[in-house]
Residue frames relative to the residue before (quaternion, step in Angstrom):
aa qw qx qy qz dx dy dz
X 1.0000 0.0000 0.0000 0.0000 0.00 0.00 0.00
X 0.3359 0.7317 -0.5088 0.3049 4.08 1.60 0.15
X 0.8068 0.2234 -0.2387 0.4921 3.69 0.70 -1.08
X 0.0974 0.7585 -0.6406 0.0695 3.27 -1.38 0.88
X 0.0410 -0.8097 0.5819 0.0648 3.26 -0.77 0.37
X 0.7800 0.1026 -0.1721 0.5929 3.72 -1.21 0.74
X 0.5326 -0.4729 0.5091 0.4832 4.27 0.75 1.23
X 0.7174 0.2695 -0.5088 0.3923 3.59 -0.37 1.26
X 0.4971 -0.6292 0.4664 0.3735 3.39 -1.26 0.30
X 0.5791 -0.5432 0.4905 0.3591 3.59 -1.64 0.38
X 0.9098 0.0768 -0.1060 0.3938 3.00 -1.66 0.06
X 0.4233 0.4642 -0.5898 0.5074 3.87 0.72 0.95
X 0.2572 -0.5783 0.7424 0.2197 3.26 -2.21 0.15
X 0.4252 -0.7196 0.5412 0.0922 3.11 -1.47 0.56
X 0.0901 -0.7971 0.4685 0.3702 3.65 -0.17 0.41
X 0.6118 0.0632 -0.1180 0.7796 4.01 1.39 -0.01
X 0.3414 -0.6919 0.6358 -0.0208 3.00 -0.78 2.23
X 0.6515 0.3783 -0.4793 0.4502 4.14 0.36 -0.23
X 0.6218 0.5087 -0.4534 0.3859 3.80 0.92 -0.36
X 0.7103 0.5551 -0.3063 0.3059 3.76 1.07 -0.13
X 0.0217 -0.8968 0.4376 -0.0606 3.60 -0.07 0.04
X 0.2931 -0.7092 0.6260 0.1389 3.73 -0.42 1.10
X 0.0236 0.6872 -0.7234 -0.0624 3.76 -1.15 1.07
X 0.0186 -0.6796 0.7288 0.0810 3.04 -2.50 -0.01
X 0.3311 0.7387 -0.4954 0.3152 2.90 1.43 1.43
X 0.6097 -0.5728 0.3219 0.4434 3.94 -0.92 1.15
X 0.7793 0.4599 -0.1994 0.3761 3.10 -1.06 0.52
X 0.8118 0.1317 -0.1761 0.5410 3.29 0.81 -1.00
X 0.5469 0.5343 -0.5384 0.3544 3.84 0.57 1.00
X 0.3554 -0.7545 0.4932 0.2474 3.65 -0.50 0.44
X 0.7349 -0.4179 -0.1166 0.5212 3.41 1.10 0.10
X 0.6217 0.5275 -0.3978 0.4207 3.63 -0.99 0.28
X 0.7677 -0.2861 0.3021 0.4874 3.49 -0.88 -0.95
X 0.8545 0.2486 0.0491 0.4534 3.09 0.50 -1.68
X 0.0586 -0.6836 0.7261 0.0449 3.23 -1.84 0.34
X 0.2200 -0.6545 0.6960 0.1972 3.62 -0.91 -0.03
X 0.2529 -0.7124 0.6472 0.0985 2.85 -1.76 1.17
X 0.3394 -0.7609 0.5478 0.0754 3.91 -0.91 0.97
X 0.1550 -0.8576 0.4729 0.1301 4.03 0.15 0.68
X 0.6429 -0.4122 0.2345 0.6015 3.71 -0.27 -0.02
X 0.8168 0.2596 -0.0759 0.5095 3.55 -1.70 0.03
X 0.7470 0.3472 -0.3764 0.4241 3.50 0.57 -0.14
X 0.3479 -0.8505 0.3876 -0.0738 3.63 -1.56 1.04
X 0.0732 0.8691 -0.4369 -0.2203 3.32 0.26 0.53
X 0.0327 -0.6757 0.7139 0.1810 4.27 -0.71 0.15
X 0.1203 -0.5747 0.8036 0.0967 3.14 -2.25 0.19
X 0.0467 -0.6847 0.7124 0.1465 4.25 -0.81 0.73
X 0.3051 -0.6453 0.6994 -0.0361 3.20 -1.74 0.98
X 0.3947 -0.6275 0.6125 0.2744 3.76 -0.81 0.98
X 0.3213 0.7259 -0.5931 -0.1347 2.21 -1.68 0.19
X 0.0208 0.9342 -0.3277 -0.1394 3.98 -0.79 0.19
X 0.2545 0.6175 -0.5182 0.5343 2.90 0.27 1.99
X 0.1622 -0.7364 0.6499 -0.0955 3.60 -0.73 1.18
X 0.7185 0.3387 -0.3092 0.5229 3.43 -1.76 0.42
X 0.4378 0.6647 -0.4638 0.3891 4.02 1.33 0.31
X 0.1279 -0.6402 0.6946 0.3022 4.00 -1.04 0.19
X 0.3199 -0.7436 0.5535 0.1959 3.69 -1.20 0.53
X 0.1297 0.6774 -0.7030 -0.1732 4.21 -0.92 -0.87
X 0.3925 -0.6975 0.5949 -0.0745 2.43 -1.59 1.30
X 0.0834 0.8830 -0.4544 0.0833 3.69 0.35 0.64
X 0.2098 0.7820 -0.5709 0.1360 3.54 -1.15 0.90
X 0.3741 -0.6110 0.6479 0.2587 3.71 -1.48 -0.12
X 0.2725 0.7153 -0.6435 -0.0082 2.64 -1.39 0.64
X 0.3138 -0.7056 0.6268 0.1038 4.03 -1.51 0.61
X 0.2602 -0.7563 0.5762 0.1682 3.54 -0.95 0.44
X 0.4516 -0.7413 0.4965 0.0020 3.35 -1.11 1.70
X 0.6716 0.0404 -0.0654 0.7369 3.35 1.30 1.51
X 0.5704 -0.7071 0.3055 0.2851 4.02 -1.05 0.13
X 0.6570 0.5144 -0.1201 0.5379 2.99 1.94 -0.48
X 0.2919 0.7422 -0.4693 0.3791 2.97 1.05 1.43
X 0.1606 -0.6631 0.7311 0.0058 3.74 -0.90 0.85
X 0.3481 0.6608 -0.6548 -0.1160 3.39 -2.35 -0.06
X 0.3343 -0.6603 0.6507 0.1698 3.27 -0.95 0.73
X 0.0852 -0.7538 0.6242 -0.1870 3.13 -1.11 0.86
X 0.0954 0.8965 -0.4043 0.1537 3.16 -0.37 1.42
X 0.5077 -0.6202 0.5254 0.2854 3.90 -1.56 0.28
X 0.0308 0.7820 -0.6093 -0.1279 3.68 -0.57 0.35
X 0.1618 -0.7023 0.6453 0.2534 4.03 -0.87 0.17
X 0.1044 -0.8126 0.5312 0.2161 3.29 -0.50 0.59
X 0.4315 -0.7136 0.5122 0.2055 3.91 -0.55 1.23
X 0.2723 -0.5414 0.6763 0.4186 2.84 -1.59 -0.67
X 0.5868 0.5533 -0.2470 0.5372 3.49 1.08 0.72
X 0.5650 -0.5740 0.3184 0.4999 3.29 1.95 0.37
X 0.6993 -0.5168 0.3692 0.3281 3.76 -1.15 0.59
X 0.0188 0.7859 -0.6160 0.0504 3.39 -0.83 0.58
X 0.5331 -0.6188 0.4544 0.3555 4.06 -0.49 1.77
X 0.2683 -0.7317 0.6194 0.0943 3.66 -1.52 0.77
X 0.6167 -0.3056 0.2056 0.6957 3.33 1.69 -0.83
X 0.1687 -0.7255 0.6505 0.1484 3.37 -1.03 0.42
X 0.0499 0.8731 -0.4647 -0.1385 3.68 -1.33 -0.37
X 0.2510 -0.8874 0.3865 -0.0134 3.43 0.54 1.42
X 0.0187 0.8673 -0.4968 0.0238 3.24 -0.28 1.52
X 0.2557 -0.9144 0.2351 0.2081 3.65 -0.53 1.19
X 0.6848 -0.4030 0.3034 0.5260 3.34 -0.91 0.35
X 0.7069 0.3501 -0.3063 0.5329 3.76 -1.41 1.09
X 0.7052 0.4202 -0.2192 0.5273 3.77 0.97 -1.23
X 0.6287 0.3953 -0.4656 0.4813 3.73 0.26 0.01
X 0.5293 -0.7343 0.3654 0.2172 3.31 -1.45 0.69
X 0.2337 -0.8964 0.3680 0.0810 3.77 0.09 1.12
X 0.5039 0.5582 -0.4522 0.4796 4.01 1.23 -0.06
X 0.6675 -0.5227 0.4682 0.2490 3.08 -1.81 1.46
X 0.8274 0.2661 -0.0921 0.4860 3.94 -0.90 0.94
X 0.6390 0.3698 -0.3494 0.5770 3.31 1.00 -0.21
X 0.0588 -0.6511 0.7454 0.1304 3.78 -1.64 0.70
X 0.4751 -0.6089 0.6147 0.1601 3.39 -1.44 0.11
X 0.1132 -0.8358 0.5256 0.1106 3.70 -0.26 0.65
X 0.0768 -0.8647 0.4861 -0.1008 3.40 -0.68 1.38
X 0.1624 -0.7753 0.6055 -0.0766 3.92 0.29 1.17
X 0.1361 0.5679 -0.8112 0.0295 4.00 -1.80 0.84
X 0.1594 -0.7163 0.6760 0.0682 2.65 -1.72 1.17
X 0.4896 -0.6899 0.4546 0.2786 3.94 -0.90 1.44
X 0.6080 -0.1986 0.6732 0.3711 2.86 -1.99 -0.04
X 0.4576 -0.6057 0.5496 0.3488 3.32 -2.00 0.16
X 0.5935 -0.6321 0.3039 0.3947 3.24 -1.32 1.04
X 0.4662 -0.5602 0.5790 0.3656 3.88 -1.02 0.26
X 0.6743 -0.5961 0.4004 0.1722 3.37 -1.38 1.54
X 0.6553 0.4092 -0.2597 0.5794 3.77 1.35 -0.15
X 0.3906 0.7638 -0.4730 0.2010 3.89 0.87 0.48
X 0.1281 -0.8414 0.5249 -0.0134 3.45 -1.08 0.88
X 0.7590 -0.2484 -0.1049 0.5926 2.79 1.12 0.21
X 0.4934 -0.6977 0.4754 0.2095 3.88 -1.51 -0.28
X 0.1796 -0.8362 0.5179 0.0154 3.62 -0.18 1.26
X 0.1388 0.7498 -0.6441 -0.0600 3.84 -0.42 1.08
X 0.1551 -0.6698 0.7253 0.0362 3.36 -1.03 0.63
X 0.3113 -0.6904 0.6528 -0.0172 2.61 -2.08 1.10
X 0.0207 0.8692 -0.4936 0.0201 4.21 0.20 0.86
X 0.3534 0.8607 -0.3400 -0.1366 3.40 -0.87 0.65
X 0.3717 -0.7246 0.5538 0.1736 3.51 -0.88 0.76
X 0.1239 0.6106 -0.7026 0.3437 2.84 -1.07 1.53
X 0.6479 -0.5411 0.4910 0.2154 3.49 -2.09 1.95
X 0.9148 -0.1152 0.1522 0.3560 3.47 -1.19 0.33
X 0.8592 -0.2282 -0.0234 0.4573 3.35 -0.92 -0.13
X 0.4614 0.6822 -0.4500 0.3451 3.93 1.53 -0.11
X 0.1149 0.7077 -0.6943 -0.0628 3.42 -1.33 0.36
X 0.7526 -0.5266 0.3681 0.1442 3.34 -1.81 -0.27
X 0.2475 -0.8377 0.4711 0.1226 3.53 -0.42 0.55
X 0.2897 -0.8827 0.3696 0.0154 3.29 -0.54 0.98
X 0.3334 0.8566 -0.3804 -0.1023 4.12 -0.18 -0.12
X 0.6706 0.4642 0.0046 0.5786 3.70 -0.58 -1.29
X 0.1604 0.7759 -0.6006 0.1078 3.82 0.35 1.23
X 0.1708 -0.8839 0.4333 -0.0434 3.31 -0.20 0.58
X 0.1821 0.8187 -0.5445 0.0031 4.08 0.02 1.30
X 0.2899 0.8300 -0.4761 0.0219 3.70 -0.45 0.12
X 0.2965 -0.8467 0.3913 0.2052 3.18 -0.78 0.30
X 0.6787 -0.7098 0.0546 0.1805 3.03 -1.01 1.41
């Protein structure tokens, strides 16, 4: 989340770019400069090539909720040449994400192995969250196991 440009991160998509928002306010970065903030209903994803199947992945990241009624799902995609196919998902609920100033929560999925026809990897970030609360974000993390 270090490079951003116009208060958004690089090389992510957005599915509602005004719900997204690069910060470097104390407190709410977990480490470095930046964090991104994620408002309801709004999503960020990033796909990564790749070409090598039969791979396990882990997703790792931090993350703190900007009010208590914060939710996010957060997921693995394989993309096929046979169309996408879930790697792992992980579906945190509202109340369950950590919400005190300075504090992140550390959250890690590990995939299924990758089908032998992968091309690339889709992780997406989704969150739901009450009124005007939304969702910090840091310390993305793909590698493979």
């Amino acid at each position: 989340m270090e490079n951003s440009s116009n208060d958004k991160p690089l090389n992510w998509t957005f599915t509602n770019p005004d719900g997204v928002t690069s910060v470097n306010i104390q407190g709410r970065v977990h480490s470095g400069n930046w964090a991104v903030n994620i408002e309801d209903a709004s999503a960020i994803e990033q796909t990564i090539p790749v070409n090598t199947g039969g791979c396990y992945y882990i997703l790792s990241f931090f993350a703190r909720g900007e009010g208590s009624q914060v939710g996010l799902i957060a997921s693995v995609v394989f993309q096929t040449t046979t169309g996408p196919i879930n790697g792992e998902i992980i579906d945190i609920r509202q109340q369950d994400i950590v919400n005190s100033n300075r504090s992140f929560a550390f959250y890690q999925i590990v995939t299924s192995a990758s089908p032998d026809n992968t091309t690339a990897i889709t992780i997406k970030f989704l969150v739901n969250a009450d009124g005007e609360q939304s969702l910090d974000l840091d310390d993305v993390s793909l590698i493979i196991a």
